[in-house]
DSSP file (Angstrom, degrees, kcal/mol; ACC not computed):
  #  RESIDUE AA STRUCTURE BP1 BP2  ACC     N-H-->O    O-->H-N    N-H-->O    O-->H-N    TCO  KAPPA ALPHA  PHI   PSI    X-CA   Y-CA   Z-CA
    1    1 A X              0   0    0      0, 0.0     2,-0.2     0, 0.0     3,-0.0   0.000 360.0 360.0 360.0 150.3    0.0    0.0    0.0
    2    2 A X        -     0   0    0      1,-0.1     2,-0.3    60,-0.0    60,-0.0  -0.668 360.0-102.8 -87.3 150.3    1.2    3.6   -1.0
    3    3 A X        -     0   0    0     -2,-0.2     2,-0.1     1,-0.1    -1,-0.1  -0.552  55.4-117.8 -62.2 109.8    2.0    5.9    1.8
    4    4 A X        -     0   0    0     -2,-0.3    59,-0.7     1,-0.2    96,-0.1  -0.360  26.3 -90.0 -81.5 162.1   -1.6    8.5    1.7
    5    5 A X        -     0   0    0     94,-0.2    94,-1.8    57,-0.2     2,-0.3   0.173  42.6-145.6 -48.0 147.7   -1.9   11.9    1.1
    6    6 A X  E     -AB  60  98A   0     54,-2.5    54,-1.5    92,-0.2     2,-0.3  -0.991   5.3-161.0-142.8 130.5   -1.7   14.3    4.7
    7    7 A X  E     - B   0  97A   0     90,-1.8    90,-1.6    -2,-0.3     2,-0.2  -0.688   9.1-162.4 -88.4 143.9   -3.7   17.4    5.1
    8    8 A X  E     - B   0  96A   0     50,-0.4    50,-2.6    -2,-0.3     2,-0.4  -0.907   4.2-162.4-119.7 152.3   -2.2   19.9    8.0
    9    9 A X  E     - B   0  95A   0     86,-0.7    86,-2.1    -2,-0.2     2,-0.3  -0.943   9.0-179.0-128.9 121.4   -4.4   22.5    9.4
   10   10 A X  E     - B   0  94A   0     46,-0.5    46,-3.3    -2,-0.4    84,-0.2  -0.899  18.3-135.4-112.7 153.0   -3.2   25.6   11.3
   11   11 A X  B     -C   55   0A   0     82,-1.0    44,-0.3    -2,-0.3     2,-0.3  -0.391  14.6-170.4 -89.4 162.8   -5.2   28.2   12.7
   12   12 A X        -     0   0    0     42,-1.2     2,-0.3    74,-0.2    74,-0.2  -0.835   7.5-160.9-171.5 113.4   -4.5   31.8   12.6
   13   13 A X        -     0   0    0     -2,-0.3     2,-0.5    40,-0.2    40,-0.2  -0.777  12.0-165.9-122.8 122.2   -6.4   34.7   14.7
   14   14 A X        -     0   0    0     38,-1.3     5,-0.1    -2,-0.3     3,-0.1  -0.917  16.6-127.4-103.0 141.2   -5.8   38.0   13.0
   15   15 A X    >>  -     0   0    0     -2,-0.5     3,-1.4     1,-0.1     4,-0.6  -0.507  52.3 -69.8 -75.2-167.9   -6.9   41.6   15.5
   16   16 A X  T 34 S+     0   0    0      1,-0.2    -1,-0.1     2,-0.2    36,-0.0  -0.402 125.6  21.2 -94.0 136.1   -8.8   43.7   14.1
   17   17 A X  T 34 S+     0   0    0     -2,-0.2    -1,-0.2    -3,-0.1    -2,-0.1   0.661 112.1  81.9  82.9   3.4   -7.3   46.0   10.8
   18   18 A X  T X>  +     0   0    0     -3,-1.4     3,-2.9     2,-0.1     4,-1.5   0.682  49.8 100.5 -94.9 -30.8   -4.4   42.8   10.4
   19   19 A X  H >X S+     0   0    0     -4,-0.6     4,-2.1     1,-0.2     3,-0.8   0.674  81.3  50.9 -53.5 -42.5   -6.3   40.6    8.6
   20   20 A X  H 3> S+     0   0    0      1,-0.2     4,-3.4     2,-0.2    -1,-0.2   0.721 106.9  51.3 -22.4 -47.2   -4.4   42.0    5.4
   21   21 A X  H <> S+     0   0    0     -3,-2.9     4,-2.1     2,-0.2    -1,-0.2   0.781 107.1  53.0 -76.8 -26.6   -1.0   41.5    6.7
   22   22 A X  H <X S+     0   0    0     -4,-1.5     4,-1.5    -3,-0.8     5,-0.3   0.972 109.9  51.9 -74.5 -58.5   -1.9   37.9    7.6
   23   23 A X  H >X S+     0   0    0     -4,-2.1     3,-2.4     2,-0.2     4,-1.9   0.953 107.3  49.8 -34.5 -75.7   -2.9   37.6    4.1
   24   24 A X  H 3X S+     0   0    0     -4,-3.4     4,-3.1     1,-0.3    -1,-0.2   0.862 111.0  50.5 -16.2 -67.9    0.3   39.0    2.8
   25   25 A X  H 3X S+     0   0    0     -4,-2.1     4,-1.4     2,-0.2    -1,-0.3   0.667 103.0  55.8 -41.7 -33.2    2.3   36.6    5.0
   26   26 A X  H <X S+     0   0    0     -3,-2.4     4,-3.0    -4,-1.5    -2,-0.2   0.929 113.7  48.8-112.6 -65.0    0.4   33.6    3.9
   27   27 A X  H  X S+     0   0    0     -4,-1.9     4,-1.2    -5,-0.3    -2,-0.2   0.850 108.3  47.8  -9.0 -79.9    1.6   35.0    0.3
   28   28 A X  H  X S+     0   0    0     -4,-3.1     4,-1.2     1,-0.3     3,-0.5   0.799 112.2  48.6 -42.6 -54.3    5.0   35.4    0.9
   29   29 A X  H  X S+     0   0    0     -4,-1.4     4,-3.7     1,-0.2    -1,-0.3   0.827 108.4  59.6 -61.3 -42.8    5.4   31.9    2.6
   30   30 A X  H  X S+     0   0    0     -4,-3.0     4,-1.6     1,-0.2    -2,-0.3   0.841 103.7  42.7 -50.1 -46.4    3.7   30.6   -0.2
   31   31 A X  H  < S+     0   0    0     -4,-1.2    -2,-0.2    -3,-0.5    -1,-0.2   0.831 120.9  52.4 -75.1 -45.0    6.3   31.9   -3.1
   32   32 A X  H  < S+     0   0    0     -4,-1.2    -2,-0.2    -5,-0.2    -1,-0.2   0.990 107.2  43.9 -52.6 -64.9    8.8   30.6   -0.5
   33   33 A X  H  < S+     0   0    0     -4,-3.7    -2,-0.3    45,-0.2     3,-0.2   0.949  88.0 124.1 -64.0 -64.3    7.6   27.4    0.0
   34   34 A X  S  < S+     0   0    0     -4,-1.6    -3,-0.0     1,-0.2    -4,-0.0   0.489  75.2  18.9  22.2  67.3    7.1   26.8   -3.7
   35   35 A X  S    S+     0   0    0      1,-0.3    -1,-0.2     4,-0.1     2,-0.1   0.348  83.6 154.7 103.5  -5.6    8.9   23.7   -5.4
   36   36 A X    >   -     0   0    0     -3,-0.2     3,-1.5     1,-0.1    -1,-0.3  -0.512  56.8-101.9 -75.1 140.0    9.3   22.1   -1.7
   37   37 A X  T 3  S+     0   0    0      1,-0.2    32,-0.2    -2,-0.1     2,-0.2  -0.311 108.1  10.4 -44.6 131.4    9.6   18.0   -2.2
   38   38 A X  T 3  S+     0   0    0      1,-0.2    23,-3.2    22,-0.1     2,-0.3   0.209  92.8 131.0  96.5 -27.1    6.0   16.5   -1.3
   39   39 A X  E <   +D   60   0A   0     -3,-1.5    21,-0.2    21,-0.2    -1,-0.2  -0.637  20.2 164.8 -59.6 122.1    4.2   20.1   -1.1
   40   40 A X  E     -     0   0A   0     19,-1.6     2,-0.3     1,-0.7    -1,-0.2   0.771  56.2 -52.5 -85.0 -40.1    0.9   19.7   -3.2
   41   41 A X  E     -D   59   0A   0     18,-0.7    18,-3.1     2,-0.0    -1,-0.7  -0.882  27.7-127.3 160.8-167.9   -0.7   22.9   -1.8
   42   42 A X  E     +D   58   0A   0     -2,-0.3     2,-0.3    16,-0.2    16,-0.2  -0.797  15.3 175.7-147.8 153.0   -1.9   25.5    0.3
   43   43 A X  E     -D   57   0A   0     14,-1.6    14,-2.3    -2,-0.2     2,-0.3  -0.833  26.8-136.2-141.9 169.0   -5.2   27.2    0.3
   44   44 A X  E     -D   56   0A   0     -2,-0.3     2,-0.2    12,-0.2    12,-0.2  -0.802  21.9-148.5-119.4 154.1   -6.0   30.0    3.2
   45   45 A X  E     -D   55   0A   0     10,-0.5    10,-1.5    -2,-0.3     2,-0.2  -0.700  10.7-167.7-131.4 139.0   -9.7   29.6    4.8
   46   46 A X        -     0   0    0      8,-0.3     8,-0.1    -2,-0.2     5,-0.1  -0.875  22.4-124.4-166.0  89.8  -11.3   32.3    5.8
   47   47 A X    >   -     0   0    0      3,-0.4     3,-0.5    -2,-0.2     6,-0.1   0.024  14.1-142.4 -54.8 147.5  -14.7   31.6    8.1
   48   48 A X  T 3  S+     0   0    0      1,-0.2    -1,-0.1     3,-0.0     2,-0.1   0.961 104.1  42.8 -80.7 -63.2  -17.9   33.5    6.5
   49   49 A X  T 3  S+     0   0    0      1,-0.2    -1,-0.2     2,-0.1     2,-0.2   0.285 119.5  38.2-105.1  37.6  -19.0   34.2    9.9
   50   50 A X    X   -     0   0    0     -3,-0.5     3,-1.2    -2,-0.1    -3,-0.4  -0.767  56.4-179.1-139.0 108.3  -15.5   35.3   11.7
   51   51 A X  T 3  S+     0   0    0      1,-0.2    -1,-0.1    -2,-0.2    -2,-0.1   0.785  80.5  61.8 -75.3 -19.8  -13.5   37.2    9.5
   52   52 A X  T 3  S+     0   0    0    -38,-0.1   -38,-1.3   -39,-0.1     2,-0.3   0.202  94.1  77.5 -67.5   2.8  -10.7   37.5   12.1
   53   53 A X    <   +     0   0    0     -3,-1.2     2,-0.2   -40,-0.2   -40,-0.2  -0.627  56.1 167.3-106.9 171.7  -10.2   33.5   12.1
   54   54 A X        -     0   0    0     -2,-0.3   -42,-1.2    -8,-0.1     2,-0.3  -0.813  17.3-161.5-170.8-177.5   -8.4   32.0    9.3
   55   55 A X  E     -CD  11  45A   0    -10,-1.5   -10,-0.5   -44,-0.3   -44,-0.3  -0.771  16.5-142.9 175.8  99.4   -6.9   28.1    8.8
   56   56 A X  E     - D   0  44A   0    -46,-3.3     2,-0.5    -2,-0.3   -46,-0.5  -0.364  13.2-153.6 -82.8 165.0   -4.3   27.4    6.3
   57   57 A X  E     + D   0  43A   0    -14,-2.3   -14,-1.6   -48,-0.2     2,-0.3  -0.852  16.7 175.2-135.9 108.6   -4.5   24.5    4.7
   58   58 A X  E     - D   0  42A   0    -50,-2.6   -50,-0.4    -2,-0.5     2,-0.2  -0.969  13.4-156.9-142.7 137.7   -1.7   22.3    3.0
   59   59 A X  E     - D   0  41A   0    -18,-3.1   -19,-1.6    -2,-0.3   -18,-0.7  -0.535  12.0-164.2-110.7 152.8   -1.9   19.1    1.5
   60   60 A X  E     -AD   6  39A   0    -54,-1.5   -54,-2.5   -21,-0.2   -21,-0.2  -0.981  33.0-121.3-162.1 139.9    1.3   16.4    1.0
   61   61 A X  S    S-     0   0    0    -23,-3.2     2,-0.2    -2,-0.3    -1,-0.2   0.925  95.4 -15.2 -44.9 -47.1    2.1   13.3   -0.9
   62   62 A X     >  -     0   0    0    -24,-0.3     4,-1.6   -57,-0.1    -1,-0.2  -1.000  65.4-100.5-165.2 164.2    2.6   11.7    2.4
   63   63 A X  H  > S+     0   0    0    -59,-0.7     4,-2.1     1,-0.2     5,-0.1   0.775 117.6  59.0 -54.8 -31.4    3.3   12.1    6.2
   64   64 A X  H  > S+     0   0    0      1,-0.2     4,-1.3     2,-0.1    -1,-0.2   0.908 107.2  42.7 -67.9 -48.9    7.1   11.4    5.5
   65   65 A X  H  > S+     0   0    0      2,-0.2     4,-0.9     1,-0.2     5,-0.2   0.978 116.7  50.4 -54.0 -23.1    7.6   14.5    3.1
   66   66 A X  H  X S+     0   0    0     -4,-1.6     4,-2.8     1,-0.2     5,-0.4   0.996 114.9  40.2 -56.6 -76.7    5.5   16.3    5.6
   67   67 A X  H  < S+     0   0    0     -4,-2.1    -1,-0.2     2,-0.3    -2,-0.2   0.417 114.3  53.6 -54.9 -28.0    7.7   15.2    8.5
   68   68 A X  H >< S+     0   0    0     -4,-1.3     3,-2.0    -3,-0.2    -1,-0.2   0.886 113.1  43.7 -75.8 -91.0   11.2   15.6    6.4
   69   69 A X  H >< S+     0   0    0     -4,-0.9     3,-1.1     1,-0.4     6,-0.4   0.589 116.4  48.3 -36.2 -58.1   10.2   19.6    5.4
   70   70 A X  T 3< S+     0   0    0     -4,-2.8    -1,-0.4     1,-0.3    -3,-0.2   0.602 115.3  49.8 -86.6  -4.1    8.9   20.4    9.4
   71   71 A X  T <  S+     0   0    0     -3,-2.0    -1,-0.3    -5,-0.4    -2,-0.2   0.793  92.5  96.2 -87.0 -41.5   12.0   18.8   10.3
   72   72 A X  S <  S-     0   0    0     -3,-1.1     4,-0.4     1,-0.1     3,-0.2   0.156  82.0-109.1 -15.5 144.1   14.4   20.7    8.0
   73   73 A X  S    S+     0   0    0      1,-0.2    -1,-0.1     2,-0.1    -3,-0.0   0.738 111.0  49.1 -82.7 -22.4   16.4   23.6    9.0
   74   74 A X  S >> S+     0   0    0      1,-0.1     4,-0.8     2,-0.1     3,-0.7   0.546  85.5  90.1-100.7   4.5   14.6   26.2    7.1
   75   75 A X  H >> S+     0   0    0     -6,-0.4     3,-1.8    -3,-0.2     4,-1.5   0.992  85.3  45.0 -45.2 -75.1   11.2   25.3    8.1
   76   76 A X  H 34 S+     0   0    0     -4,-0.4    -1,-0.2     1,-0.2    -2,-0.1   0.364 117.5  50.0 -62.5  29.6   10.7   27.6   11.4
   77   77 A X  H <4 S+     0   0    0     -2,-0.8    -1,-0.2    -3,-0.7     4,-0.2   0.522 109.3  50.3-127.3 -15.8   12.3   30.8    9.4
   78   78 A X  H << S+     0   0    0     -3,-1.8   -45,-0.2    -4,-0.8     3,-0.2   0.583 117.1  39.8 -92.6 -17.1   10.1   30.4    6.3
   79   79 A X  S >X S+     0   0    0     -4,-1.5     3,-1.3    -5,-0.2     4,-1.0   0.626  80.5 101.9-117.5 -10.8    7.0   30.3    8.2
   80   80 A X  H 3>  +     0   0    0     -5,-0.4     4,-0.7     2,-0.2    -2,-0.1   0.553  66.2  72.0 -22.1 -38.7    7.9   32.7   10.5
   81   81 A X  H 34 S+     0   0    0     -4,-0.2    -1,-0.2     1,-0.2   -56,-0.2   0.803 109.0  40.9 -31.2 -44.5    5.4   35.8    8.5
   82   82 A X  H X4 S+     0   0    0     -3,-1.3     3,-2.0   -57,-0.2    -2,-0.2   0.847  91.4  87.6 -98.5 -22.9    2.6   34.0    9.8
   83   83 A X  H >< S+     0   0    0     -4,-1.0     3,-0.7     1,-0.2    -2,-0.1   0.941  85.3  63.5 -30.4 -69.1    4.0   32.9   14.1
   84   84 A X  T 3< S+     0   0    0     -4,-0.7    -1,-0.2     1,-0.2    -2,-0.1   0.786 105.3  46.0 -47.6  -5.2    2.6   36.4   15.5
   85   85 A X  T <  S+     0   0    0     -3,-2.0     2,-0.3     2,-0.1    -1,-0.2  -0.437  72.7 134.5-139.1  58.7   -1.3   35.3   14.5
   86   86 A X  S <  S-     0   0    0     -3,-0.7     2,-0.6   -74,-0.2   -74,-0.2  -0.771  79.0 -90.9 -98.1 165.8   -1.8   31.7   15.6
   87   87 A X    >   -     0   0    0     -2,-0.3     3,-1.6     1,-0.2   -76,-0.1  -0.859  34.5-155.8 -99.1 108.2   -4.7   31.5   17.2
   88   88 A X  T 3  S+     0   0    0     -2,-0.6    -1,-0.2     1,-0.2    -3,-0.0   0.696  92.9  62.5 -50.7 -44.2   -3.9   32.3   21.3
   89   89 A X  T 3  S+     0   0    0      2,-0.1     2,-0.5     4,-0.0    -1,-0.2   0.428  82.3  72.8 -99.3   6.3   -7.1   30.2   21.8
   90   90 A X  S <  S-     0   0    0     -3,-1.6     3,-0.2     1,-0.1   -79,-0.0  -0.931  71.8-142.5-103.6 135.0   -6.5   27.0   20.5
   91   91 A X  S    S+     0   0    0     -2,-0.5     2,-0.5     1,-0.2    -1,-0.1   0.804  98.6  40.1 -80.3 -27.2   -4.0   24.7   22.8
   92   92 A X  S    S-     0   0    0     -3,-0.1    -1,-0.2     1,-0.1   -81,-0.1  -0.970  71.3-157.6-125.6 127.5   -2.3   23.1   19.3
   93   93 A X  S    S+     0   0    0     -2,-0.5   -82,-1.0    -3,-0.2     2,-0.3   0.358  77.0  49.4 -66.2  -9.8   -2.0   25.9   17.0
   94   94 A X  E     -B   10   0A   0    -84,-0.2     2,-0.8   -86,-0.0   -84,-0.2  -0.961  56.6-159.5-155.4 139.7   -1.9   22.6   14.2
   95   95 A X  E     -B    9   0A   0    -86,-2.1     2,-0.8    -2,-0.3   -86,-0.7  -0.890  11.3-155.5-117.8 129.9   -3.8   19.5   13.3
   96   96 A X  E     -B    8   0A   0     -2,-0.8     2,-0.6   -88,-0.2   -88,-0.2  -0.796  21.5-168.7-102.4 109.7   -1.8   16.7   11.0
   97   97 A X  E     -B    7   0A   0    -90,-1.6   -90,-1.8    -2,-0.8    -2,-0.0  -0.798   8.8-151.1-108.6 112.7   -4.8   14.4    8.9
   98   98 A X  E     -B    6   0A   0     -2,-0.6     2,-0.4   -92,-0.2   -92,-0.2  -0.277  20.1-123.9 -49.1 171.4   -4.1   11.3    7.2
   99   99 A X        +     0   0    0    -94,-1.8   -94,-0.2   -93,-0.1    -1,-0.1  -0.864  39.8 161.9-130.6 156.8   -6.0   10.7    4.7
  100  100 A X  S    S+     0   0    0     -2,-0.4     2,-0.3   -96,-0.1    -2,-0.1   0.160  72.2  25.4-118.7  18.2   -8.0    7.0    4.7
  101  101 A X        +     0   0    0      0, 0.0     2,-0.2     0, 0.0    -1,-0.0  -0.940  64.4 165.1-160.4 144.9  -11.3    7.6    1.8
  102  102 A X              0   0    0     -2,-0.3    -3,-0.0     1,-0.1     0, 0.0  -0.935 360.0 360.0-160.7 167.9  -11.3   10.1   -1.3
  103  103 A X              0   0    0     -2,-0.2    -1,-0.1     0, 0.0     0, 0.0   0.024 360.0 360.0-136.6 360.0  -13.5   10.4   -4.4
């Protein structure tokens, strides 16, 4: 059996008048990250009825390429744009999902 596909989701709290700049960041990191082994994408989420919440969303061939990259030395400086707006109210800031059905 082939190693499946891994979703991560982190949360991300902007205050009020940031939400742009989180947007930016999530840019920036994006062009960075570009071309990384295993990366499929990245979306930002953005709740209709909290605009100050947001949830990136990044999808990987599998839990090793995930697990390589977050392991890597240039991970915590490449995601660094977005650290100041996790969301203080969640106790993990990140959720790792296999995933075990698709259509």
């Amino acid at each position: 059996m082939s190693p499946s596909k891994v979703r991560v989701l982190l949360w991300y709290r902007a205050s009020e008048g940031e939400e742009q700049q989180l947007i930016d960041a999530f840019h920036a990191i994006s062009g960075t990250l570009r071309g990384t082994p295993g990366l499929l994408g990245s979306e930002l989420w953005r709740p209709a009825h909290d605009t100050a919440d947001f949830v990136v969303v990044s999808e990987w061939e599998s839990r090793q390429a995930f697990e390589t990259w977050e392991r890597g030395s240039a991970h915590k400086a490449d995601t660094a744009p977005l650290r100041p707006y996790r969301d203080p109210r969640r106790e993990r800031p990140f959720m790792l999902l296999d995933v075990v059905a698709a259509y």
